[in-house]
N, C-alpha and C positions, 0 to 999 in steps of 0.2 A: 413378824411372822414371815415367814418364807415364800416368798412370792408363788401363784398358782395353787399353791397348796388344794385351795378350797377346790379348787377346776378339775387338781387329779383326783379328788376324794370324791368327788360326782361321778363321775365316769368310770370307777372302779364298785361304786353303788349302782351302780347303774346295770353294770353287767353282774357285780355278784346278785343282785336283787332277783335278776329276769332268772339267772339260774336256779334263785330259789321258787320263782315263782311257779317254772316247768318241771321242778323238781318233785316240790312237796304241797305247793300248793291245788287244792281243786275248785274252780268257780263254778260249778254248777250251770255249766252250757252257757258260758259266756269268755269272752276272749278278753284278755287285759292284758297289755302292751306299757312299757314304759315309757313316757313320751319324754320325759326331760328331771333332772334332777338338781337342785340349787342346794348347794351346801353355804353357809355364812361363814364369812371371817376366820371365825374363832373353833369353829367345826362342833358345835354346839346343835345344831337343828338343821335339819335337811326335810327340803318341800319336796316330793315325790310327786309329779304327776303323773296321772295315770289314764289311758283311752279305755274303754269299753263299750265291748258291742256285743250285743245287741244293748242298745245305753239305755232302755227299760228296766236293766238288771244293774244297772250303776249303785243303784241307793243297798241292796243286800254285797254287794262287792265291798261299797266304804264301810258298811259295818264291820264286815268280816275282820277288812283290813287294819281298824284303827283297833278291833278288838288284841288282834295279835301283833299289833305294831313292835309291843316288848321281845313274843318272840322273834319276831322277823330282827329285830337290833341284835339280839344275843345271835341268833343263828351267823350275821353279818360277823358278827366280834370275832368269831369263831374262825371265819375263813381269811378275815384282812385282820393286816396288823396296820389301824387307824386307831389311836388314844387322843383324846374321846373319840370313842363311837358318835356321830349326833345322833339326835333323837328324830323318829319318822315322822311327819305328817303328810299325809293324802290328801291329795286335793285330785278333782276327777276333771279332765278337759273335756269344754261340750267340741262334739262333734262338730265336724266341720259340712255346712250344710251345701252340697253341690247344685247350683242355679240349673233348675232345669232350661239346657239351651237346644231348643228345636229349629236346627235348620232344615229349612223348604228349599227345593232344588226346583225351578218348573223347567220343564221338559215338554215340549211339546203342550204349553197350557195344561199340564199333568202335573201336581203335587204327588212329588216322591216321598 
């Protein structure tokens, strides 16, 4: 197999996907972002990850998506010339949870 292969076929799913996703897709007041794409070997199966926020609305987003995963692949087939196509699965990234860091400044025995 031709080295990288799999690395360019990520990154060209990558950006064809988010065009589809701005394009034709509607989530219903939630935002989804591609975070990263893993293509295998053989270009057989590609892991999609995916953010969403407000991530309350994560679980109606995977349904939507794995519903029409076939079309999201044809629609891909359509725009890249990749044979095989891989096949989509979604997998959703938890958030990344920011530690609340409160810094105290005293001034004058004053907490700012």
């Amino acid at each position: 197999m031709k080295p990288f292969r799999n690395l360019k076929a990520s990154t060209l799913i990558q950006d064809e996907l988010g065009k589809v996703f701005t394009r034709d897709m509607d989530f219903e007041g939630a935002l989804v972002t591609i975070m990263d794409v893993e293509v295998d070997e053989k270009l057989l199966h590609a892991t999609v990850k995916i953010g969403i926020l407000p991530y309350e609305k994560g679980p109606g987003v995977y349904l939507y998506l794995t519903r029409h995963a076939s079309d999201l692949r044809h629609k891909l087939l359509k725009k890249m010339n990749i044979k095989p196509m891989p096949f989509l699965k979604f997998i959703i990234e938890e958030p990344a949870v920011a530690k609340d860091v409160s810094v105290e400044v005293e001034k004058d025995n004053q907490v700012i």
